[in-house]
C-alpha positions in Angstrom: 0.0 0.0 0.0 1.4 3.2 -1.1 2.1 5.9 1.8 0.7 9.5 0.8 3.8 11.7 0.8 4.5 14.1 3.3 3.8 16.9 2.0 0.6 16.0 0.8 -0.6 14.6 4.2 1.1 18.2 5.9 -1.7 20.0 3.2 -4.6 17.9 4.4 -3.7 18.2 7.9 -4.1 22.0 7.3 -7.1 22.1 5.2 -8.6 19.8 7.6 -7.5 23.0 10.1 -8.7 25.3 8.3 -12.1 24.4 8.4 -12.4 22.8 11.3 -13.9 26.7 12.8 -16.6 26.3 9.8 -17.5 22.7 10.5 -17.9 24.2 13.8 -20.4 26.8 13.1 -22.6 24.8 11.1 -23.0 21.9 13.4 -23.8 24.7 16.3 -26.8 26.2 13.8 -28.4 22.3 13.8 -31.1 22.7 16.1 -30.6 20.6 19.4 -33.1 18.5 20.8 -35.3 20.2 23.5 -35.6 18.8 27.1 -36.7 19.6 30.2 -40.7 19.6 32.4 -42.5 21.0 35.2 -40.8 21.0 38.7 -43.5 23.8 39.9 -46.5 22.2 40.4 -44.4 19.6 40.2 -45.1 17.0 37.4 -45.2 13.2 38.4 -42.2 12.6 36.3 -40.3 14.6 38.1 -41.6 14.5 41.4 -41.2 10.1 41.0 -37.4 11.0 39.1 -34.5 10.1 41.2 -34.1 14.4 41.1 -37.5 14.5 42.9 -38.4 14.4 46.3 -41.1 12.2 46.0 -39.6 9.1 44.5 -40.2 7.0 47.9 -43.8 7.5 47.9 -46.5 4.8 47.5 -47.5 6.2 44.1 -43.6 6.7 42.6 -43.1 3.3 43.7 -46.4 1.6 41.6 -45.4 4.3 38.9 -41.6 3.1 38.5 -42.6 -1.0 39.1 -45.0 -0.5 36.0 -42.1 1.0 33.8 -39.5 -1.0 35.0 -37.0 1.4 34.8 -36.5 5.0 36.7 -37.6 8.2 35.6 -34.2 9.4 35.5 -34.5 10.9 32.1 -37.7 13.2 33.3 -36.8 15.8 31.0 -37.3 13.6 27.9 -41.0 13.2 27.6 -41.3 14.1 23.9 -43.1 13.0 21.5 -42.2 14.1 17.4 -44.1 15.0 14.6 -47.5 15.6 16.4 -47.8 19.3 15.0 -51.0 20.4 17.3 -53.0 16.8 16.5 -52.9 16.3 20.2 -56.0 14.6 20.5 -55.5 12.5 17.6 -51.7 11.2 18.0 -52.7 10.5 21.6 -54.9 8.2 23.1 -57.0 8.4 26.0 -55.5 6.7 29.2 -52.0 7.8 28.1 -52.0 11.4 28.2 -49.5 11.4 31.4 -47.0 9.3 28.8 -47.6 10.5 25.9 -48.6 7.1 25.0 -44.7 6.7 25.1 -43.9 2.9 26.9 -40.7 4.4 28.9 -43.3 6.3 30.7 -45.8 4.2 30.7 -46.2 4.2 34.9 -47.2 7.7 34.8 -51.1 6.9 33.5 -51.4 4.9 36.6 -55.2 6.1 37.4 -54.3 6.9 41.3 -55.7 9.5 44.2 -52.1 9.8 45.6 -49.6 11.4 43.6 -47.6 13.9 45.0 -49.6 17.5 44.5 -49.2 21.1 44.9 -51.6 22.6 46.4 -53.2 25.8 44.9 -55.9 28.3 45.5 -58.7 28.7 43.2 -59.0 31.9 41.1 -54.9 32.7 41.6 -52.2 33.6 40.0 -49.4 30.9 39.7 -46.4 31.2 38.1 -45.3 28.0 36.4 -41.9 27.1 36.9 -40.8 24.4 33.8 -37.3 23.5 34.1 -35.4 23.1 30.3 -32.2 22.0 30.0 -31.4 23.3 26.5 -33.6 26.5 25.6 -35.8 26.4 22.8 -38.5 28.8 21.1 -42.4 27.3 21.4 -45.8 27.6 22.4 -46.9 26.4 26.5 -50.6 25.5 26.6 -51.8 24.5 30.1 -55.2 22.8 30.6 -57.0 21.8 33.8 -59.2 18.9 34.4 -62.7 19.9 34.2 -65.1 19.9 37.5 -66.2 17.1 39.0 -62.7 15.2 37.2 -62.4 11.5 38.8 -58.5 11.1 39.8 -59.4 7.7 40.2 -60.2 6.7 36.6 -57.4 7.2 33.5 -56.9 10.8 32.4 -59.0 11.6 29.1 -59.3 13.9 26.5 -62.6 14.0 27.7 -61.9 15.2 31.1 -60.2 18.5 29.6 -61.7 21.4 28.1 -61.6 22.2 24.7 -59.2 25.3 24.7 -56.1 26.0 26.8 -57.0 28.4 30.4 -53.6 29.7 29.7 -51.1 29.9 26.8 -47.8 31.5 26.1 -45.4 31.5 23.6 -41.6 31.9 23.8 -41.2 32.4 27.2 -37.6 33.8 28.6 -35.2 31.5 29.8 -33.9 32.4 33.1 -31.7 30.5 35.6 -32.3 27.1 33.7 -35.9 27.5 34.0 -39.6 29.1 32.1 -41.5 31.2 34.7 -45.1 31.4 33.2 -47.8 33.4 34.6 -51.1 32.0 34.7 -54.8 33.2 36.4 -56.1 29.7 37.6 -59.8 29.1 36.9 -61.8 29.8 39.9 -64.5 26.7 39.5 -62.0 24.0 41.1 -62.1 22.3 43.9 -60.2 18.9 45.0 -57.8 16.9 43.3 -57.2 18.2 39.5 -54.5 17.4 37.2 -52.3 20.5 35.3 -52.1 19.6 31.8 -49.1 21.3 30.5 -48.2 20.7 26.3 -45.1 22.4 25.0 -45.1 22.3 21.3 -41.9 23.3 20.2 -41.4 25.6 17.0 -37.7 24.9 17.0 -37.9 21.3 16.6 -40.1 18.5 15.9 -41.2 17.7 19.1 -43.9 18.0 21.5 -43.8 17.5 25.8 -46.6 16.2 27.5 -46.7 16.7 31.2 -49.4 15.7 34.1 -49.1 17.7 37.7 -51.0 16.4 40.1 -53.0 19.7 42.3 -55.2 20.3 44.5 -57.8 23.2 45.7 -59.5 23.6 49.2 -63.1 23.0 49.1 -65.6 25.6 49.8 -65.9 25.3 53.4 -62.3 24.6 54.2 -61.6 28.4 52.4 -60.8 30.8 55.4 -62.3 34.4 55.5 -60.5 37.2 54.6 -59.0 36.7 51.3 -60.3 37.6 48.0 -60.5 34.0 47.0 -62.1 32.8 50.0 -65.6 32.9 51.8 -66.8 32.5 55.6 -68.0 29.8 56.3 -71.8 29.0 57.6 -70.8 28.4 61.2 -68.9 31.9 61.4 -71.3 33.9 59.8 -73.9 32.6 62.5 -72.1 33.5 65.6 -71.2 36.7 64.1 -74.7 37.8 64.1 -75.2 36.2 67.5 -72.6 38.2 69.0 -74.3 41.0 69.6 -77.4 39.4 71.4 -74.6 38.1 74.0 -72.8 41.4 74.5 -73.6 42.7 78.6 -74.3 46.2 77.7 -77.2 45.5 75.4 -79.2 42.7 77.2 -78.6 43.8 80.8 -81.6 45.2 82.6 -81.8 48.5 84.8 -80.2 47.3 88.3 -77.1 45.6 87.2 -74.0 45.0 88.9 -71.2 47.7 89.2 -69.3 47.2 86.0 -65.7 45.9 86.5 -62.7 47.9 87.4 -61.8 48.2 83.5 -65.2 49.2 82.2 -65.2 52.0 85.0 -62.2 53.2 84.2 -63.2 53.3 80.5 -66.3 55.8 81.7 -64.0 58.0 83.8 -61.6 58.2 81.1 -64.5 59.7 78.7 -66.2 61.8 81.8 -64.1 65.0 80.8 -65.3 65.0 77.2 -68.8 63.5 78.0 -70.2 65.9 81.0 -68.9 69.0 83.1 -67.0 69.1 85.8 -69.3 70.4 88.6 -71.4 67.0 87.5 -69.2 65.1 90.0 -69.9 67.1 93.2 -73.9 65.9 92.1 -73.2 62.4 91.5 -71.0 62.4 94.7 -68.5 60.3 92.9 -65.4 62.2 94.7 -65.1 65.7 96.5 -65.3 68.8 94.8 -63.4 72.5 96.2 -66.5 74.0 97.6 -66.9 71.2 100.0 -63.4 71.2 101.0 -63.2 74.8 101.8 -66.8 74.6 103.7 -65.3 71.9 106.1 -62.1 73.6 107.1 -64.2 76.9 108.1 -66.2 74.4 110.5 -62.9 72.9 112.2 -61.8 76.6 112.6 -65.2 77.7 114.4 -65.1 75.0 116.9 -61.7 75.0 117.6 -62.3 79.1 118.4 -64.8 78.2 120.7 -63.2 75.7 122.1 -60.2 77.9 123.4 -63.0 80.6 124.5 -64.8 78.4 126.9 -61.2 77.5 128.5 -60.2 80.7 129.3 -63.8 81.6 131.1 -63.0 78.4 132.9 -59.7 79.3 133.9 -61.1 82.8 135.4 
């Protein structure tokens, strides 16, 4: 086999140089492949990933035993060439998987996944972690009321539109922060449907997290997205039949030490002074002076009768 001659393998060595910045370029302008999902509300295939917190619980256990494998890649849920035929390309019962077999433990039809709990009518910001940034459109659905965590999620069991959707979000610190106004008509165990279609590639992510919303009467007053309950509103207005001022009849007891100290603290404002010598609540200067003048008279007369005495 003939050797290629020095010289010639020295030129290829430099061509090979001198495009080695332009082979460069163009395989940085081929699109990468998008990853990432959900962290908050935390999705199930994160929350039962070895990344998750939740991976010990009774439902990340059934969840990884039907796979067979862990959910270590959780930021690989994609499914390609779906182009917005969501409800066609995927079936019902496997919306959590995206009919995808690695994933397969996530459609488990179960009461208790890990959740995030969430007040009806508020804002939440979405936190969906991506570990290589790409441009595309977030839709996020949520089960419709009177949704049955207990049966396999369907098509069926979400509306027809998005409540939310957003398109090329900012990637900051590793993560999208999307701003949503939850629907205000939820109550109890829901599921977050969150699709990212990506306009940067071919795929599409398909993401269930689990949430949950106070009923009615567990809602506690004060807040705009809260209402009393029955049993408060009912002793409020019985309040004041039991208050001691209004119910008590015309020979009561002396009011306590800090109720009469209330009334002389208002006496000033509420009646004259001169009103206390009438009330005989307390001395008042005339009275004073008229009983000094007394002690002086007899004590005069006193001295008088001595001295006739003494004579």
């Amino acid at each position: 086999m003939a050797r290629m001659p020095w010289t010639t393998a020295r030129r290829t060595s430099a061509a090979v140089a001198a495009l080695t910045p332009f082979l460069l370029t163009l395989f940085a302008a081929v699109p990468a492949q998008a990853h990432g999902a959900p962290t908050d509300p935390v999705s199930r295939v994160f929350a039962c990933s070895p990344d998750g917190a939740s991976s010990g619980t009774a439902a990340c256990r059934a969840a990884i035993a039907a796979n067979g494998s862990s959910f270590a890649a959780w930021d690989n849920l994609r499914v390609a060439n779906v182009n917005g035929r969501d409800r066609q390309t995927i079936p019902d019962g496997k919306l959590c998987s995206g009919n995808l077999p690695a994933y397969r433990g996530l459609d488990l039809a179960r009461a208790d996944w890990p959740a995030t709990r969430l007040s009806p009518g508020a804002t939440l910001t979405m936190k969906y972690v991506s570990t290589i940034p790409h441009t595309g459109t977030f839709r996020m659905y949520l089960t419709k009321p009177g949704y049955d965590p207990s049966k396999p999620l369907k098509w069926s069991d979400l509306p027809e539109r998005p409540f939310a959707e957003v398109k090329d979000p900012a990637l900051t610190n590793g993560a999208y922060r999307i701003g949503m106004t939850l629907p205000r008509d939820r109550t109890g165990r829901q599921v977050l449907y969150t699709i990212w279609q990506n306009s940067s590639t071919a795929d599409t992510y398909y993401s269930c997290s689990d949430v949950v919303f106070p009923a009615a009467a567990e809602k506690e007053t004060g807040g705009a997205d809260t209402v009393a309950t029955p049993s408060a509103s009912k002793t409020a207005k019985k309040e004041p039949a039991k208050s001691p001022t209004a119910s008590a009849p015309a020979a009561t007891p002396s009011p306590t030490p800090s109720v009469a100290r209330s009334a002389a603290a208002v006496a000033p404002d509420s009646s004259p002074v001169a009103a206390d010598a009438d009330t005989g609540t307390g001395p008042s200067a005339p009275m004073l002076a008229g009983g000094a003048a007394g002690v002086l008279v007899l004590t005069g007369g006193a001295a008088l009768a001595l001295r006739l005495r003494r004579r």
